[in-house]
N, CA, C and O of each residue as an XYZ file, in Angstrom:
468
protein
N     -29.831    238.357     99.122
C     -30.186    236.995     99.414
C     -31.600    236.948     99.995
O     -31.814    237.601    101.016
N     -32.698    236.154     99.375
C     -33.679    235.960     99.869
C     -33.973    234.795    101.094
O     -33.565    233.644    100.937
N     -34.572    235.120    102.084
C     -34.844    234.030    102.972
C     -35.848    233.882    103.141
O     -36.659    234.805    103.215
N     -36.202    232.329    103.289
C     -37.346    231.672    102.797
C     -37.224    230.963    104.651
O     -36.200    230.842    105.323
N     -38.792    230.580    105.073
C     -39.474    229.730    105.964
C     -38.605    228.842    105.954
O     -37.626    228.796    106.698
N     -38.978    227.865    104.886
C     -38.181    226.685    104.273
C     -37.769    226.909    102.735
O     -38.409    227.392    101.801
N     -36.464    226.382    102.810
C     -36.158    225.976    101.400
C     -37.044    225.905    100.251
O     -37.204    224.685    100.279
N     -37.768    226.304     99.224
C     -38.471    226.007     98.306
C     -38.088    224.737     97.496
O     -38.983    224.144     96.894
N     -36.716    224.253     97.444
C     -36.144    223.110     97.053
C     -36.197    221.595     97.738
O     -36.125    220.451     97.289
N     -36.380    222.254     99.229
C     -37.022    221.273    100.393
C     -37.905    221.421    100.157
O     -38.264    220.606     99.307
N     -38.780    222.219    100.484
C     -40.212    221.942    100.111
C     -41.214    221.063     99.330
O     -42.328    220.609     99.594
N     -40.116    220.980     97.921
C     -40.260    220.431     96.905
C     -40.070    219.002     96.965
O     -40.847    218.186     96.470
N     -39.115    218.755     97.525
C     -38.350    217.248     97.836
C     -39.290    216.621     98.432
O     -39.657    215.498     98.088
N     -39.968    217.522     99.752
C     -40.635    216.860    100.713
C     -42.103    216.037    100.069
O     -42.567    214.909    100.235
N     -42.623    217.503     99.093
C     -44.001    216.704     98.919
C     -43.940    215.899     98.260
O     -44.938    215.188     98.140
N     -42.497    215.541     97.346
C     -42.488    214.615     96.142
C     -42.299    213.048     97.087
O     -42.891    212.024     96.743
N     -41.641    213.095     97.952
C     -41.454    212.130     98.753
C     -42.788    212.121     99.339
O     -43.107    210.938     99.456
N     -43.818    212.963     99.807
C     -44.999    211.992    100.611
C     -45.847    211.693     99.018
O     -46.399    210.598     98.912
N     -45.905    212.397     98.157
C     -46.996    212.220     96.869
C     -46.438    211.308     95.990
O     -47.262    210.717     95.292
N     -45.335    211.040     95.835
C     -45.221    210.154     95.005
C     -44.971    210.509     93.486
O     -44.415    211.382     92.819
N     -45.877    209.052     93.266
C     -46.054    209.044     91.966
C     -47.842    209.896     91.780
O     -48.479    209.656     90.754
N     -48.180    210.426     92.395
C     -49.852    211.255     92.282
C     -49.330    212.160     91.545
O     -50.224    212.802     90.992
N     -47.810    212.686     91.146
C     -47.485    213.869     91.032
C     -47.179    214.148     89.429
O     -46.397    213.286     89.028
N     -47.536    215.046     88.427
C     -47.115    214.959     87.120
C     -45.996    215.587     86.690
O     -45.397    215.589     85.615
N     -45.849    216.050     87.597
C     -44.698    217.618     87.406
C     -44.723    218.345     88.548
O     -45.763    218.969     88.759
N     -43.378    218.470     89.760
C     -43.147    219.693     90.073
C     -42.272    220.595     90.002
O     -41.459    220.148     89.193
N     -41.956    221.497     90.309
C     -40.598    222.769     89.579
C     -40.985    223.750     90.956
O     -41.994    223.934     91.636
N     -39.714    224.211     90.949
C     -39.220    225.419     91.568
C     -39.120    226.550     90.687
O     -38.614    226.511     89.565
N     -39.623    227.555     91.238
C     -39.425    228.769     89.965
C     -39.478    230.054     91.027
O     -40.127    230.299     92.043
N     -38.372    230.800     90.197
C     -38.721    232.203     91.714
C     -39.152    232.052     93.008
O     -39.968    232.653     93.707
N     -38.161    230.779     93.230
C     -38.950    230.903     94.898
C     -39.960    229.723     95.683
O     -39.978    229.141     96.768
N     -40.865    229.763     94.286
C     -42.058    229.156     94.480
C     -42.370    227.808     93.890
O     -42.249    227.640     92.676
N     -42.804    226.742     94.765
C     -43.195    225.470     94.787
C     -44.300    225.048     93.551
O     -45.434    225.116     94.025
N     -44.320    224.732     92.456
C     -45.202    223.941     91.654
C     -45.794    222.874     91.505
O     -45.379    222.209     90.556
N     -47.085    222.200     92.411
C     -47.103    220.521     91.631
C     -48.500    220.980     90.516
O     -49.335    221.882     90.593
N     -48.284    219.982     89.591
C     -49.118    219.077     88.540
C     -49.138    218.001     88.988
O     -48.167    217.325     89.327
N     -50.643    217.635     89.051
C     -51.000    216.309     89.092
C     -52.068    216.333     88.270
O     -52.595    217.343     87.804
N     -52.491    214.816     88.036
C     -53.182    214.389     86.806
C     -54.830    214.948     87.910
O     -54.775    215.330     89.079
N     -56.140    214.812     87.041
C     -57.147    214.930     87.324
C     -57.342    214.211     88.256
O     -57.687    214.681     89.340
N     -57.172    212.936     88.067
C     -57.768    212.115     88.827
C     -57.226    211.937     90.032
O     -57.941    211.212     90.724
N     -56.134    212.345     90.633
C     -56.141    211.896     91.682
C     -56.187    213.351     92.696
O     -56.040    213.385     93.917
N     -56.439    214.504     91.763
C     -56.363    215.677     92.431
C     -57.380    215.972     93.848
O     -56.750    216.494     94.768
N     -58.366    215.795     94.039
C     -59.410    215.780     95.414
C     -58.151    214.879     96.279
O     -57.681    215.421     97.279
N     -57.706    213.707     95.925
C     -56.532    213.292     96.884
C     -55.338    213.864     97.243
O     -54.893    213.616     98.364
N     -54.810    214.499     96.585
C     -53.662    214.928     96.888
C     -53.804    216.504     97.312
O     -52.794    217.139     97.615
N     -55.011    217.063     97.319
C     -55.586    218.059     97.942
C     -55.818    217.859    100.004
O     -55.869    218.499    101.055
N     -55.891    216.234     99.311
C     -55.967    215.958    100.815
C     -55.326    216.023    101.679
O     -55.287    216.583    102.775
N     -54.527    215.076    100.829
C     -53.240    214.850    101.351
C     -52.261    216.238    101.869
O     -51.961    216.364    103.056
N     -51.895    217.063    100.997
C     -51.723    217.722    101.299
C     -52.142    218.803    102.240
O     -51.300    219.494    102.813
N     -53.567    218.979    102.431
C     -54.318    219.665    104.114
C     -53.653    218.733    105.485
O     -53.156    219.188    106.516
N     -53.849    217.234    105.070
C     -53.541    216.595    106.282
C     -52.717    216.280    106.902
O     -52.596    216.216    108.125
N     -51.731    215.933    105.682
C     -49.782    215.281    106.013
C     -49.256    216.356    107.236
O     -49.154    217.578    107.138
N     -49.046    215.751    108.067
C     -48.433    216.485    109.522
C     -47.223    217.425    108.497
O     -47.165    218.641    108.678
N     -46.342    216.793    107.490
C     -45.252    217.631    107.130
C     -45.754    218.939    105.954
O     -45.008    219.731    105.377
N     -46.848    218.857    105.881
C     -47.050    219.551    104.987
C     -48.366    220.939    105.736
O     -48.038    222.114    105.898
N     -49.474    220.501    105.999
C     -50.731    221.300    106.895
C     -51.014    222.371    106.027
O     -50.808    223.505    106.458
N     -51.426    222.231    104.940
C     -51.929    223.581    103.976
C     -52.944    223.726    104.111
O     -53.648    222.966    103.447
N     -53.533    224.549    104.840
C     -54.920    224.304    106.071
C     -55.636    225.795    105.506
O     -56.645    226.194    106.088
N     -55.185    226.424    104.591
C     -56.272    227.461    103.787
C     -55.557    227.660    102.264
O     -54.413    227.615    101.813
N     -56.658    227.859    101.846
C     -56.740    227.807    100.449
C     -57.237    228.722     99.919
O     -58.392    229.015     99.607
N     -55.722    229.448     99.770
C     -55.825    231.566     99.463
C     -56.436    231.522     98.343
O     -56.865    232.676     98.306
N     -56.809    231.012     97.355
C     -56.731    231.727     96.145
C     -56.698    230.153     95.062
O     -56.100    229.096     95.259
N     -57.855    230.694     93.594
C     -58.042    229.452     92.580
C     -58.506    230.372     91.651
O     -59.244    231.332     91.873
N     -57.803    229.851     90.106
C     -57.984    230.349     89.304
C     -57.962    229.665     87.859
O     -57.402    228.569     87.826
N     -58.406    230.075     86.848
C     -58.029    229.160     85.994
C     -57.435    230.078     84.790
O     -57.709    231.254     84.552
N     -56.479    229.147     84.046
C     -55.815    229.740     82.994
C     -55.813    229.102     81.880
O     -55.872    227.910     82.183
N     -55.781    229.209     80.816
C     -56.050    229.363     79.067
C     -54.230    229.116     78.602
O     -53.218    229.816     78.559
N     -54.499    228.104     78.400
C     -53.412    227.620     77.757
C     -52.869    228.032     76.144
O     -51.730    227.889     75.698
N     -53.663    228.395     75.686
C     -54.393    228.405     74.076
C     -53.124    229.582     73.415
O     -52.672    229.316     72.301
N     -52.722    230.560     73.983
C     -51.800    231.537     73.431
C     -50.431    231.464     74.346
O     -49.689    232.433     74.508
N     -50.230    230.255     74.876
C     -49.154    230.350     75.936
C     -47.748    230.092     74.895
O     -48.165    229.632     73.832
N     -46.382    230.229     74.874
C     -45.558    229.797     74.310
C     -45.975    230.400     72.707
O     -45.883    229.609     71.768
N     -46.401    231.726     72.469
C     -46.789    232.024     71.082
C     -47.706    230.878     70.469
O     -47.143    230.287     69.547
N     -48.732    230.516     70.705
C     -48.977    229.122     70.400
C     -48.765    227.871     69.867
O     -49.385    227.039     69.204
N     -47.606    228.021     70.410
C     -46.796    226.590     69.890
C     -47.283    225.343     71.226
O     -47.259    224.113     71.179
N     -47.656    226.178     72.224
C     -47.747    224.949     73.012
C     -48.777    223.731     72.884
O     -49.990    223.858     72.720
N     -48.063    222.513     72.992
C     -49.657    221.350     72.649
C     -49.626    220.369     74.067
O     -48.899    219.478     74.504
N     -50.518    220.886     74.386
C     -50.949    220.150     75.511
C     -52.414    220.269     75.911
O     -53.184    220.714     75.060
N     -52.929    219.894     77.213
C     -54.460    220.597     77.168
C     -54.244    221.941     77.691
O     -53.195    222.332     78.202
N     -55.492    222.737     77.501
C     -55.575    224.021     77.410
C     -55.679    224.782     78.370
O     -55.122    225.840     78.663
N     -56.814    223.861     79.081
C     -57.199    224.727     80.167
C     -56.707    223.611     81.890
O     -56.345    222.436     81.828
N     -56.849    224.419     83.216
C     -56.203    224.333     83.521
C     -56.489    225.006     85.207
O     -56.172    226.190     85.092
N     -56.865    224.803     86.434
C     -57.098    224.913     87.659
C     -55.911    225.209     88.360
O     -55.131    224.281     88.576
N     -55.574    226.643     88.854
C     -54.329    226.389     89.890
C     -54.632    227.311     91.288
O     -54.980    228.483     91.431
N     -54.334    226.221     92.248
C     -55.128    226.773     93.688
C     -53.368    227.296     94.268
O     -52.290    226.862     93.862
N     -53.648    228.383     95.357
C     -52.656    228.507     96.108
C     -53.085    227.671     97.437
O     -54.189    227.348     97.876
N     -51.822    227.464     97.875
C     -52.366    227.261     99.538
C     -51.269    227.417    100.645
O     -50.058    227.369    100.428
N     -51.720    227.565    101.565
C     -50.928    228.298    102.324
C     -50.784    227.487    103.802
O     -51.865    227.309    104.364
N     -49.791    227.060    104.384
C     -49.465    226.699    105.918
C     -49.119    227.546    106.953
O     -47.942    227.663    107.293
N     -50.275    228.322    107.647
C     -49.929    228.948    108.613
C     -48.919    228.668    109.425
O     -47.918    229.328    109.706
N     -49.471    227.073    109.959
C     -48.770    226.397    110.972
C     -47.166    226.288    110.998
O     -46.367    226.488    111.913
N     -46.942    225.803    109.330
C     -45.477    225.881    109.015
C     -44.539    227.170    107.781
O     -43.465    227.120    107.183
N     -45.467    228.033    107.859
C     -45.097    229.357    106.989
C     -44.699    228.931    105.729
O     -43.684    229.475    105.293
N     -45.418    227.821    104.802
C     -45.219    227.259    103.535
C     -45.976    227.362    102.992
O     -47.114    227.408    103.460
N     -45.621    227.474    101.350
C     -46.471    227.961    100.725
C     -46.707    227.061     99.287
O     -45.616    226.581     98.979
N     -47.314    226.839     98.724
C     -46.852    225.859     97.261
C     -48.476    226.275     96.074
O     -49.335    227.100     96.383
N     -48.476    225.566     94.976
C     -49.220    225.977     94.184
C     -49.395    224.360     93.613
O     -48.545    223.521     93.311
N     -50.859    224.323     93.607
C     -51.165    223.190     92.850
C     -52.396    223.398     91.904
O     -53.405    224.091     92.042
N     -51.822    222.256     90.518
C     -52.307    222.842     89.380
C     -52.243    221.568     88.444
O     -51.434    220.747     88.010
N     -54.072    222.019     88.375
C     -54.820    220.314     87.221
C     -55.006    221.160     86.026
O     -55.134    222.370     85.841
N     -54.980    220.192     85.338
C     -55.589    220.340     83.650
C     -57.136    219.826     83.654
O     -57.453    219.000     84.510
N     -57.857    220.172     82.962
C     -59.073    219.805     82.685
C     -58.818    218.413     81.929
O     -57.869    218.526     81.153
N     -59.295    217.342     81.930
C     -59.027    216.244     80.865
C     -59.683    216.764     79.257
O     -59.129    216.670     78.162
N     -60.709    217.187     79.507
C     -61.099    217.538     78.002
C     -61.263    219.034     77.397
O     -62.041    219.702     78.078
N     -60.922    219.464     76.701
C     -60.728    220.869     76.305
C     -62.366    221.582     75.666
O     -62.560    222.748     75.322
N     -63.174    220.647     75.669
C     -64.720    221.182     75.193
C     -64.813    221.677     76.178
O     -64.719    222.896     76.324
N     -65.082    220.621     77.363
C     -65.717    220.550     78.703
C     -64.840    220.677     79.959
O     -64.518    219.696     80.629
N     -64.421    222.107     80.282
C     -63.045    222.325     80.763
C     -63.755    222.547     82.333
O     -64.291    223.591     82.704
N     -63.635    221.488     83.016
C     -64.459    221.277     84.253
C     -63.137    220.127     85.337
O     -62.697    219.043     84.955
N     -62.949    220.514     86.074
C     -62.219    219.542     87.388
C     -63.036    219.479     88.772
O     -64.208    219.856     88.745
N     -62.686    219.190     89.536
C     -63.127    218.370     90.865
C     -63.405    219.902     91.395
O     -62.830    220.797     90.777
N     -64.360    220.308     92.644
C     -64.153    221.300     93.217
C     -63.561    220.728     95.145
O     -63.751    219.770     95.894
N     -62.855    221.949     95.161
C     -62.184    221.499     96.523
C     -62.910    222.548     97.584
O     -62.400    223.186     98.505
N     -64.364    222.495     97.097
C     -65.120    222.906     98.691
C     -65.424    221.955     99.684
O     -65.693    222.290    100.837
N     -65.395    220.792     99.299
C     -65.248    219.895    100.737
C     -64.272    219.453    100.963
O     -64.220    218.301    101.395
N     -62.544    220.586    100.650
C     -61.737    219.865    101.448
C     -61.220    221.407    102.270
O     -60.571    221.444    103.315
N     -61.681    222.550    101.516
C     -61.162    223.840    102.246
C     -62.899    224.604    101.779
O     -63.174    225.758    102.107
C-alpha cells in the first residue's frame, strides 16, 4: 500500500473545485495529479495555483516539452506539441503536473512562467 501526503484523488477534487471550468482535463494516474488547461488561461491558473491557500505550489521543479507526433502509434489527432511543468508544495507535501498545448503546431510557443516562479 502506498501512502500519499494527500490523496491524489483529493488532490484532484480540490483543484477542480478552486479551477473550475479553466480546466481541460484532469486524471489521476500512478499516483499522480494531471491538469490540462487551454492556453489561454494558463499564466492564470499558474497563479492560481502558487497562491490558493489550499493549494501553495510555491516551486516549480521542472518544464518540459513533449512531441505529440508518434504518441498512440500515430493515431493520435490532437495538437502536437505541448508544455508540462511540475510543481511542488513544500508547505503542503503536494505535488501535481500541469500541462498546455501550444495552440498552433507551426509555431509551438506558450506563455513563459518566469514571472510567476
Amino acid at each position: 500500500m502506498t501512502l500519499y501526503a494527500i490523496d491524489p484523488q483529493a488532490l484532484a477534487d480540490k483543484i477542480t473545485a478552486i479551477l473550475g471550468d479553466k480546466i481541460n482535463n484532469i486524471q489521476v494516474a500512478l499516483g499522480e495529479v494531471t491538469v490540462e488547461v487551454p492556453h489561454q488561461s494558463y499564466l492564470e491558473v499558474a497563479t492560481i495555483l502558487r497562491d490558493h491557500p489550499e493549494c501553495q505550489f510555491e516551486q516549480l521543479m521542472d518544464v518540459c516539452g513533449l512531441d505529440f507526433s508518434t504518441y498512440q502509434d500515430g493515431s493520435y489527432e490532437g495538437p502536437r506539441f505541448a508544455a508540462v511543468s511540475h510543481l511542488l508544495s513544500v508547505s503542503l507535501n503536494q505535488r501535481v503536473r500541469l500541462k498546455v498545448f501550444a495552440p498552433d503546431d507551426s509555431l509551438p510557443v506558450v506563455a513563459s512562467l518566469t514571472s510567476i516562479w
